[in-house]
N, C-alpha and C positions, 0 to 999 in steps of 0.2 A: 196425782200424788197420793201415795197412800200413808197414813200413820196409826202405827200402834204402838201405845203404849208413848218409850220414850224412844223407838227406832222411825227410821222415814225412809221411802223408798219413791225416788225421782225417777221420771224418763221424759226427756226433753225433746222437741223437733227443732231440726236443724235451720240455723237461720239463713236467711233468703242472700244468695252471693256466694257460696260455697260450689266448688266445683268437685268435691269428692264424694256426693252424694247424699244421702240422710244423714245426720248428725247424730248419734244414743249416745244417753248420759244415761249412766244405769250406778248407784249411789248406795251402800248400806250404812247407816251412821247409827252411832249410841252417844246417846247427848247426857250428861252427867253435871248436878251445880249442888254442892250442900250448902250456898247463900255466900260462900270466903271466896270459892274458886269454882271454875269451871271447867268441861273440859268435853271437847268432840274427839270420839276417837272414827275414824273411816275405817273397818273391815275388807271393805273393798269398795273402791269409785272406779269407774272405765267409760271410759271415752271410745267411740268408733265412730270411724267416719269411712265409707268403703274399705277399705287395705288397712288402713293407718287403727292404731291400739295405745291409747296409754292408761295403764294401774297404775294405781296410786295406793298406797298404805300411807296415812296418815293421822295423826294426833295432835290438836291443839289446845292447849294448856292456858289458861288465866287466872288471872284474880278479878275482884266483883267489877263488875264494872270497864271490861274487856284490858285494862292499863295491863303492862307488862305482860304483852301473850307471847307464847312461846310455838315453835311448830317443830315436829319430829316428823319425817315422812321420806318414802323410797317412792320412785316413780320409776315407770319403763315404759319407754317408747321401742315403738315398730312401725313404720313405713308411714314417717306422719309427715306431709308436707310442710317445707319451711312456711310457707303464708297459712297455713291453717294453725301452727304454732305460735307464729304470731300474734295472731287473732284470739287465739284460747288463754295466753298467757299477759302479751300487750309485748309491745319493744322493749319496755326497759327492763323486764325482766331477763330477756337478752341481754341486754348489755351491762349485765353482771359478770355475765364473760368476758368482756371488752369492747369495745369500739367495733370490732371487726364482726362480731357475733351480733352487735345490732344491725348491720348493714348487711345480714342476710337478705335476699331478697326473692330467690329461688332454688329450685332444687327440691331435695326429700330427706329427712333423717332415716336412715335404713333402719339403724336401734340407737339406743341411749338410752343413759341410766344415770340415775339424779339421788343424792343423799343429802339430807340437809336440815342440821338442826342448828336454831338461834333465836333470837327475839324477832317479832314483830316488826317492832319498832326500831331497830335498824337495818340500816338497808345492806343488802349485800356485797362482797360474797362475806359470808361471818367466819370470823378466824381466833376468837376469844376461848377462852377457858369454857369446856362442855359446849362448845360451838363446832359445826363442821359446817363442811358447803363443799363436796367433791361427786365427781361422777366422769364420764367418758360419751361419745355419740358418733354414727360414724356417718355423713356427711355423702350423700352421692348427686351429681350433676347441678352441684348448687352455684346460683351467684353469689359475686360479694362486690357490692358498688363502691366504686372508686372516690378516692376523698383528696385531698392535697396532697398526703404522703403516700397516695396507694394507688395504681391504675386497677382497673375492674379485672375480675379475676369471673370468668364463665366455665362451666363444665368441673366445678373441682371438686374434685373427689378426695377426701382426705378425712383423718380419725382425729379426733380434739377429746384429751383430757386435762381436767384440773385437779387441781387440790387445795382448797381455800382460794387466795387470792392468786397464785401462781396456773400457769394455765401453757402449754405445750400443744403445738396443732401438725399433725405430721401431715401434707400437702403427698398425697400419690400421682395427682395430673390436675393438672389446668390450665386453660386458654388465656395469653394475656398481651394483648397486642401483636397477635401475628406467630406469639413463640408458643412454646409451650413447657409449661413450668413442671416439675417433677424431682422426687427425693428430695423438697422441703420440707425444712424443719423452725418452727417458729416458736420463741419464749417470751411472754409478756408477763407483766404484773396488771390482773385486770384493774385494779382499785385505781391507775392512774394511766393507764394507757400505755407505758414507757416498754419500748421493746426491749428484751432484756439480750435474746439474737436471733438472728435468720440466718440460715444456711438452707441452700438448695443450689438445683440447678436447671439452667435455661437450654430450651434445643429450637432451635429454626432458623432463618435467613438471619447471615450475619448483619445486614441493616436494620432488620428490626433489633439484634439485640443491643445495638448501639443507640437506637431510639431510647431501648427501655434502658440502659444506663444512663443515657441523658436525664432522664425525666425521672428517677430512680431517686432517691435522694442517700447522699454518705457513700455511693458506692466508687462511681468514675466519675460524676460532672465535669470534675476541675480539671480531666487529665487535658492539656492542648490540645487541640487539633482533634481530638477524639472524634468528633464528627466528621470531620474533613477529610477520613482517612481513604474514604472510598471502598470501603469492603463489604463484600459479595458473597451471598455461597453460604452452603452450610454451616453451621457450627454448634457450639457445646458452651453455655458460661457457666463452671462451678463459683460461687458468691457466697460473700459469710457476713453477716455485720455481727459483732460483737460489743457489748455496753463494759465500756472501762471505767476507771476511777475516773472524777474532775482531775481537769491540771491544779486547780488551786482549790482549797478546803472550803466550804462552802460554799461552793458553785452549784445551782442544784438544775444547771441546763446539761443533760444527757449527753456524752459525749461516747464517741463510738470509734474501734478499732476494727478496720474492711479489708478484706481478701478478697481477689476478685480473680479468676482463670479464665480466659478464651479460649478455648479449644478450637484450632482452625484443623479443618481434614476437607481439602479439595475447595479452599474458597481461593476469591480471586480480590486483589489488591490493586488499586490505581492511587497511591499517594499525591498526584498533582492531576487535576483534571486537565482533559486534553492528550496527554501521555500512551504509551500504551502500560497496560496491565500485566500485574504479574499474577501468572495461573497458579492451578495446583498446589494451594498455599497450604503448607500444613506446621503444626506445630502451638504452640503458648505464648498468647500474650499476657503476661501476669501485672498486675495492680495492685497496690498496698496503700493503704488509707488514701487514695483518691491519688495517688502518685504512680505513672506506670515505671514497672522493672523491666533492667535491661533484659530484653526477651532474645530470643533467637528463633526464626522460622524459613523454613525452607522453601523453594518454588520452581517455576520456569517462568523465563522471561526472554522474550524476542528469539523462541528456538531452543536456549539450553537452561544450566540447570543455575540455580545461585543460593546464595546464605545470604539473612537479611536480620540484622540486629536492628532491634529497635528500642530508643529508650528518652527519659526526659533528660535536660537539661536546664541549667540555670544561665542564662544571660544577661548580664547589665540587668540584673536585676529580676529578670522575668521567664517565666517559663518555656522553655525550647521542647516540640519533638522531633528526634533526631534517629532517622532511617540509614544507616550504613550497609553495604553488600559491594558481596564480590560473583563472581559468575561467570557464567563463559555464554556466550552469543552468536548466533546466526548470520550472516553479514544480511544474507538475502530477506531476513525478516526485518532486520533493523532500518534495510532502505525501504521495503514494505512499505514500513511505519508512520516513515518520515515523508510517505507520499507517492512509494513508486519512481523516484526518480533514479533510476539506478539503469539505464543504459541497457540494451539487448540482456536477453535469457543471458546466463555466464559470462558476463564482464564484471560480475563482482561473486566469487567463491569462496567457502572457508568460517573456521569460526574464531572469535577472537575472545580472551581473556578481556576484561574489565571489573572494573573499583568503580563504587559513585557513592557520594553523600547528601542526602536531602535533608534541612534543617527546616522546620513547619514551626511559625511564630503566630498566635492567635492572636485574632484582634482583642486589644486591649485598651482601655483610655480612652477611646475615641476612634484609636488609628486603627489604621486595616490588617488585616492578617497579612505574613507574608512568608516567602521559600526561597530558599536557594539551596540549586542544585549542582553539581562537581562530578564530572566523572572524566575517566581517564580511559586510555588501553592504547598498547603497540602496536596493535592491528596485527603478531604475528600470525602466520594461521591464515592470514587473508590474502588472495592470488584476484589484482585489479590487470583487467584488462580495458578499465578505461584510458580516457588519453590524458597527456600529461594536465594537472602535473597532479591525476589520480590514480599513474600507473606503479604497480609493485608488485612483484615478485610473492610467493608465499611465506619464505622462510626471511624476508625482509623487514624488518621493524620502521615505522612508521606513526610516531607518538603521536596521538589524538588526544586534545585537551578540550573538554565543554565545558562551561558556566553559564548557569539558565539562575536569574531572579528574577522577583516580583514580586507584587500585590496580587489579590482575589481573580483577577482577570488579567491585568499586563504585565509584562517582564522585557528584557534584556537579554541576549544571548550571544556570547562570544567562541568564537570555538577557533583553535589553534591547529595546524595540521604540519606538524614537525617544523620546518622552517620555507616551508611552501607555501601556504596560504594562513592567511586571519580575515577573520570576518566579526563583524557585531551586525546585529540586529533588534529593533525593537520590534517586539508582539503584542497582539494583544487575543484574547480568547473570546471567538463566540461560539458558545455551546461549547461540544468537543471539541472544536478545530481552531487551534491557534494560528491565527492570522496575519503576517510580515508586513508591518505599517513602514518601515523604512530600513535600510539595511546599507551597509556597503562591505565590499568582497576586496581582500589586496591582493596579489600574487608576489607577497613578498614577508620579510620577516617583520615588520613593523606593523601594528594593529592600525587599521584605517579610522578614522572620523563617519560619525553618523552623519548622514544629510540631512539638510534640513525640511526638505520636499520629499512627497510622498512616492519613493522610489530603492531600488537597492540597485547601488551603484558598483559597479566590477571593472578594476585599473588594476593593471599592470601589465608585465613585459613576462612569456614565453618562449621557449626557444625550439617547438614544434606542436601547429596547434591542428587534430584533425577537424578539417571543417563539416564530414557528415554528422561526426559525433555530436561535438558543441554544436552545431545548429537541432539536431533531437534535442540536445538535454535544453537549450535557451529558449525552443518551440514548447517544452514541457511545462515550463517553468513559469511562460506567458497564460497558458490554459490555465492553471491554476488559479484555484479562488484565495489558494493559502498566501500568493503574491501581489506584491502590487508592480506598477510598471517597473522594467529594467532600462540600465543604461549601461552598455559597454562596450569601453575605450581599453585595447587590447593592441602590442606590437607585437608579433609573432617573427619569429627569424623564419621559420618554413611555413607554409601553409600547404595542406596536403587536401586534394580533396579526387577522392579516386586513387588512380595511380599519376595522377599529376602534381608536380608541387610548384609552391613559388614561393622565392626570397622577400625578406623583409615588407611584412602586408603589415599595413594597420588595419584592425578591426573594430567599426563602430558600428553599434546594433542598437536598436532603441523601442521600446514597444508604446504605440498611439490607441486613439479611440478607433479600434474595430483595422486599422493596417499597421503592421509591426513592419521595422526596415534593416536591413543592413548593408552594409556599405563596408567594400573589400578593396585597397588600393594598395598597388607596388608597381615597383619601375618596367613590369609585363601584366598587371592586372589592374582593371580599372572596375571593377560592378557593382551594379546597386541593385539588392533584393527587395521587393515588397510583398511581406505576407498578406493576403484577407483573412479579417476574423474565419472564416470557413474557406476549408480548401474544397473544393472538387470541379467538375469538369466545366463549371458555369464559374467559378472564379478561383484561376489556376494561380499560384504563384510566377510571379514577373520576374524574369533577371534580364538585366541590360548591362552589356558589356560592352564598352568604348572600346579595349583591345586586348584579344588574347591570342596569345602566341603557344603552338604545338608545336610537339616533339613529335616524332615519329614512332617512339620508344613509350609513348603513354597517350599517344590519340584516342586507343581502342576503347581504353577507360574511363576517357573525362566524360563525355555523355553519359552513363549510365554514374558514372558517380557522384556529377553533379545530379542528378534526377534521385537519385538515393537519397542523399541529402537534404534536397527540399520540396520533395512531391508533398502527397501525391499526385499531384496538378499543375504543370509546370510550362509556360512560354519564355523560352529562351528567344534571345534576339544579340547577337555581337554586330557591330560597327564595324568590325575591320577585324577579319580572323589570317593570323600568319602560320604559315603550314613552312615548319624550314628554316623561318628567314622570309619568306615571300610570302605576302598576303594573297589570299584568295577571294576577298570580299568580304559582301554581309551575309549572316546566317541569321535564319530564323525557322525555329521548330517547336513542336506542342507536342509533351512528353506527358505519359501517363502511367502511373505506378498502379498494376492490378494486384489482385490476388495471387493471380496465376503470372503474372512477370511484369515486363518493361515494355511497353508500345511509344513507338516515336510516330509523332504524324506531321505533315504538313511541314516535310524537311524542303527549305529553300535555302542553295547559296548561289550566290549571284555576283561576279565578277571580272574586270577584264572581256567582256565580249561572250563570255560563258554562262549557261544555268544548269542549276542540277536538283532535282527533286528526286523524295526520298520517304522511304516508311521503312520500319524495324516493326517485327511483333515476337516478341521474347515471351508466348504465351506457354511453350508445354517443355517437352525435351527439344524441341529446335526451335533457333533462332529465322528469323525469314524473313529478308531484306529485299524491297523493287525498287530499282533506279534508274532516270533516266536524266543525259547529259546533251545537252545543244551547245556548239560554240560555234562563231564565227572567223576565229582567229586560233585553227587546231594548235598550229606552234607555238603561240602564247600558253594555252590552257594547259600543254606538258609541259612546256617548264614551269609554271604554276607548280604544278601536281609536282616536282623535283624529277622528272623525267627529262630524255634528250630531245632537242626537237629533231627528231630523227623524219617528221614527215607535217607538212602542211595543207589545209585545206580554208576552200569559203565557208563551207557549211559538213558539220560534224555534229553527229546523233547516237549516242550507245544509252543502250536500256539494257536491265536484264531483271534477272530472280535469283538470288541465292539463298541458302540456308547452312545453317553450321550447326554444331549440339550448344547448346545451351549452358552447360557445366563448362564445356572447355572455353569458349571463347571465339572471337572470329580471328580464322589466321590460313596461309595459302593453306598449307595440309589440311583444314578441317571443312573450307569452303566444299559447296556443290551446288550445281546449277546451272544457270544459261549467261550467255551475254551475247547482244548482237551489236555489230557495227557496220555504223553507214556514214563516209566521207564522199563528199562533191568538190570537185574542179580542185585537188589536191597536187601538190610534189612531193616524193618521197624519197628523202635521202641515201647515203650507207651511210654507214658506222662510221667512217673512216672522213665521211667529208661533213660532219657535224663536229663542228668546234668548241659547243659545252662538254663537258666534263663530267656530268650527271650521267646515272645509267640509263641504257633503252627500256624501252618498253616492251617488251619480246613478243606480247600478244598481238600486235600490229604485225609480226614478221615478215612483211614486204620488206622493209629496212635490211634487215638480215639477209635476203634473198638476193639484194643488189650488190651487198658488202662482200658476200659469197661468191657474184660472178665477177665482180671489182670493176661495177658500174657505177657511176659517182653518183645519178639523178635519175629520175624518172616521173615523167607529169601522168597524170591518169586525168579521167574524167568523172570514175563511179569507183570506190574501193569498200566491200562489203562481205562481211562473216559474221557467221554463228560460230559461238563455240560452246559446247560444253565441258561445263570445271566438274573434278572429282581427282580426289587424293591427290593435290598437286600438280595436276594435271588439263591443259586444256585443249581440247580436240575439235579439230574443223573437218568439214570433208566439203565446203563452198563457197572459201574465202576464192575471192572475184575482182581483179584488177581489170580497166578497161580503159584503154587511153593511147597510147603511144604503141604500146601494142596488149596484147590482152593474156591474162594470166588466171591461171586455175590452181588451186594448192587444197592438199587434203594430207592431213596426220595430226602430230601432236605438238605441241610447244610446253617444255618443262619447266611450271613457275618455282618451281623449288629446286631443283637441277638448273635452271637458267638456260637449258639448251632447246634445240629444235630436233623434227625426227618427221620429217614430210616429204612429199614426192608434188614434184613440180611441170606446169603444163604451159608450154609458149604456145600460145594458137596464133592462125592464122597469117601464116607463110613470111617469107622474107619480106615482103614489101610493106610486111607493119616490125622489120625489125626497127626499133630504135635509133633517131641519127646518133644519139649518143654510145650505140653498139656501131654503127657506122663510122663514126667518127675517134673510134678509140687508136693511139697511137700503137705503132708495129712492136711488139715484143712476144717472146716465147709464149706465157702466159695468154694472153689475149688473143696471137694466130691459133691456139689449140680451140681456145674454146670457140671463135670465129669458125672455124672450119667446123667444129662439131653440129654447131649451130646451123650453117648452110647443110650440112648433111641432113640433121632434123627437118628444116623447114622444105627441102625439097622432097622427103621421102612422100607414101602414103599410108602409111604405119601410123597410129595417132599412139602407141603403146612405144614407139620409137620417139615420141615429141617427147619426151619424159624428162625430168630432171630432178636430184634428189637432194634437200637440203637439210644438212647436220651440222655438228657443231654447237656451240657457246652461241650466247646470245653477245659476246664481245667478239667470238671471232669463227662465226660462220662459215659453213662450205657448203658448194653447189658441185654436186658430181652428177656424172651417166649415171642411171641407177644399173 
């Protein structure tokens, strides 16, 4: 230090803890006292510390003995860190500015600028006659620690001036919980703290700004459900508090009038958890002292677009928030929603108008929060190709009525489907996914009872039910976690399954631990299915059928439709299959649903002295079917089959291979392929001396052959052909009779035309003709062909032994060729 005279000139080193380098104090002072008063004037003091500068011009005035000193003084800061400010001046000379200026704690003052005259002896900011205390500083990347009324405020950049006690802080950006705060504006009185208003606004995820209204104090706390709301996504809060009058005259607690704006642009709303969300939210949710206004904002939800008012109300007393909209909807999102359960790609089309109302009641008192939800719509616009009774038309109206309440996690849910169905349910929510603790379903106008057991129960009476469809949607419905077990008692007037149907079926279905069952019975159906928890090739679904009777007109179909139904893994077994009117026996077959198609394996029927095995593989564009038949008893096994018993044998054997296209179906015109037949120690009829009434079987055409030369019988010993099928057509060139006497035949037999088109070989001379060609009684008819016949067997011509048979398969002819 150096002194001359009555000046002093300081230079100080910086004390140890400083992070801005050396510390200079560099100080010119004129010290003045005529024994009354005193007085230091500063010409110039400065401070540096690396960056940071503050001057000071200053003068301090007294009387003897330091009592009543006064100070006059300008200071000016540049680049001086809030903790090195601190430190140089102490807190509470901060917190002359207020509360929020002691709780600096980081950051840099870029400039600032200080004016300030008053006494000593009181503390500031001084606001008296010949007193001042103003200045301005501008603030970058500083904190401000959080207190009860305030969450912590990091990065904020913002300009603060005062004037006396009154003091304005305009906020340019800062961090505060996630958001980020901007174009604030804040008025306090520092002498007591009391803010006088805030204005600004909030930008970030809209949960965070619902946090920080929560925690915010005077802004939204109180509104209902504000938390609850579920929202997402961007947004914008413009916020104001403002300090109004007391309601009553000498009230001296702070009371404040609040504005408060959401700005949504592209958030996403879920008012009930569990739900689906509404997107692309845009629009104002507005607030006024802690009350929300009726707001309006717009969206999409499940596909299309909607308007969504949102506002409070008062209830019995208590405060209600109340979500009203209307919209138009997706059907296919809407089943999405609800789990996927919506039946094949397009069996549900179209979009439908809908109304709903959601009332959101906060826990209050004790009690829990609760909601109830209301929505409507006719479903026009909607084209169901489910089965009844969820089938309709597009332009068909079809009133759908929901009611969904509850508490925090459980509800109730009733839902109306014009005078078709009602159902109640109770729910309950884990996590997102609300889950069906019991339920019952009616098929009828009357709303059913809940049960008591943990089940959803499905009664009533239909009047055509498809059974592949309801077996998908009741197999769906099992896999779910969102279910508990089903029970369903169901009388159906038709039951269709394929292209087969049947009269009056009760349907009872029941789902168990790890085998779900059903059970199908009518005065022609008797079955009981069992599913396993898993299907596939190691544990197929079981169906057992006491008795089913076919048609001729939907055989083709019920295998593959029952195997549609309830594959993909299926042992079929019937007790007694009636093909006609006439049983054919037991069947049993192991069916398998691929990728690529429909594979039948390990086809047995077994009846009456017959067997027949069998495979189908429906894998690409052709169907491709091997079969092979044994019977003991050939004239039983045709009329079985509803043929004539046009020929008998001890032992009968046809196998073959066919295929057909796949698209079309099997039928004569699409068949192709082989068949061979082989009969032992047989008789073969005509036409004429078979006494059922059933058609022939023209592929045998021996029968035909005899009715043609109007032979009534004929025994063989070996009767055997190949033929191959194509376009309706079946060709031999080595059907083989050998017995009484021996025959050769080669051409075609028309199964779609029904007629024959072949050329015929009696071998081996008169003395294997026939007794019963021997023995036929003398007329016209009979000597022609007699004589013709002795000409044939005695020539040596084997192109002369010839004979050509045409005609119907009812009424055959044998000429000379």
């Amino acid at each position: 230090a150096e002194l001359h005279a009555a000046n002093a000139r300081l230079t100080l080193a910086a004390e140890p803890g400083f992070d801005s380098g050396a510390l200079a104090v560099h100080a010119h002072l004129e010290l003045a006292d005529d024994g009354r008063a005193w007085r230091v004037s500063s010409r110039q003091l400065e401070i540096r510390a690396a960056d940071a500068r503050l001057a000071l011009e200053a003068t301090l005035t007294g009387e003897d003995g330091g009592a009543h000193a006064r100070i006059e003084a300008h200071a000016n800061l540049t680049e001086m860190p809030v903790e090195l400010l601190r430190r140089l001046i102490g807190a509470p000379a901060l917190a002359a500015l207020g509360g929020a200026a002691g709780a600096l704690t980081a950051g840099r003052i870029e400039h600032a600028e200080l004016v300030a005259r008053g006494p000593l002896d009181q503390p500031l900011p001084w606001s008296g006659a010949q007193q001042d205390f103003h200045g301005l500083l501008e603030l970058r990347g500083a904190t401000l620690a959080s207190d009860a009324d305030r969450p912590e405020l990091n990065g904020l950049d913002a300009h603060i001036e005062w004037q006396r006690a009154h003091l304005v802080a305009r906020v340019a950006g800062a961090a505060v919980q996630g958001l980020r705060l901007g174009a604030t504006r804040a008025d306090w009185d520092t002498r007591n703290g009391v803010l006088t208003r805030l204005a600004g606004r909030l930008e970030g995820p809209a949960q965070d700004a619902l946090s920080w209204l929560r925690d915010h104090p005077q802004l939204a706390a109180d509104v209902p459900g504000l938390g609850d709301l579920g929202l997402s996504g961007a947004t914008l809060v413009d916020f104001e508090v403002r300090r109004v009058a007391p309601a009553r005259a000498g009230n001296l607690t702070p009371r404040y009038a609040t504005r408060l704006a959401a700005l949504l642009d592209g958030a996403r709303l879920r008012p009930v958890a569990g739900l689906p969300g509404i997107e692309a939210l845009r629009g104002t949710l507005a607030f006024a002292d802690g009350q929300l206004q009726r707001s309006t904002v717009t969206g999409q939800w499940l596909g299309g677009p909607l308007a969504l008012k949102v506002s409070e109300r008062r209830e019995q007393g208590a405060a209600v928030l109340a979500l009203s909209g209307r919209g138009l909807l997706r059907v296919r999102d809407a089943v999405a929603a609800a789990g996927g359960m919506g039946g094949e790609e397009g069996a549900l089309e179209g979009n439908a108008e809908w109304s709903a109302e959601l009332r959101f009641s906060p826990a209050a008192n004790g009690a829990r929060s609760s909601w109830r939800v209301r929505a409507d719509s006719n479903l026009i616009g909607v084209a169901s190709a489910l089965p009844e009774p969820f089938a309709k038309s597009a332009g068909a109206a079809l009133p759908v009525h929901l009611e969904l309440q509850g508490s925090d996690a459980a509800g109730e849910l009733r839902i109306a489907l014009g005078e078709r169905l009602r159902g109640v349910v109770a729910v309950r929510r884990s996590g997102d996914l609300w889950q069906i603790e019991r339920g019952a379903v009616g098929l009828a106008a009357a709303m059913p009872a809940l049960p008591a057991a943990a089940q959803v129960r499905v009664e009533g009476s239909i009047e055509r039910l498809d059974l592949p469809a309801y077996v998908a949607l009741w197999r769906e419905l099992a896999r779910s976690p969102a279910w508990p077990a089903l029970s369903v008692e169901l009388a159906a007037g038709e039951l269709r399954a394929g292209e087969h149907s049947f009269a009056q079926v009760r349907v009872a279905a029941a789902t168990g631990a790890g085998v779900d069952q059903l059970r199908l019975e009518s005065p022609e159906l008797d079955a009981l299915v069992r599913f396993p928890a898993v299907i596939d090739a190691a544990h197929p679904v079981t169906v057992r059928l006491g008795r089913l009777e076919l048609a001729q007109r939907d055989a083709d179909g019920f295998g593959a439709g029952v195997a549609a139904a309830l594959g993909p893994a299926l042992e079929l077994s019937i007790a007694d299959l009636e093909w006609q009117g006439r049983s054919l026996g037991t069947l049993t077959a192991s069916f398998a649903i691929r990728a690529h198609g429909l594979e039948v394996h390990d086809l047995l029927l077994r009846g009456g002295g017959a067997e027949a095995r069998g495979t189908v593989d429906c894998g690409g564009e052709l169907c491709r079917a091997s079969f092979s038949l044994e019977s003991a008893a050939a004239a039983a096994t045709l009329t079985r089959l509803g043929f004539r018993a046009d020929l008998d044998a001890a032992h009968a054997a046809t196998s073959g291979a066919l295929s057909w296209p796949a698209a079309a179906g099997p039928s004569l015109a699409s068949l192709s392929g082989r068949i061979h037949i082989e009969l032992a120690d047989g008789l073969t009829r005509s036409a004429a001396a078979s006494a059922a009434s059933e058609g022939p079987l023209g592929l045998l055409a021996v029968p035909g052959l005899l009715a043609g030369m109007g032979l009534p019988e004929l025994r063989f010993a070996r009767l055997s052909a190949d033929f191959t099928l194509s376009a309706g057509q079946a060709v031999t060139s080595n059907l083989h009779l050998d017995g009484d006497t021996e025959i050769l035949m080669q051409g075609r037999v028309g199964l779609l035309a029904r007629d024959y088109d072949a050329r015929v070989w009696v071998l081996k001379g008169e003395e294997r003709l026939p007794a019963a060609v021997r023995a036929l009684p003398a007329g016209p008819r009979v000597a022609a062909l007699w004589m013709s016949l002795r000409d044939l067997f005695g020539g040596t011509d084997r192109e002369r032994a010839a004979l050509r048979l045409r005609g119907t398969w009812d009424d055959p002819m044998v000429t000379q060729p």
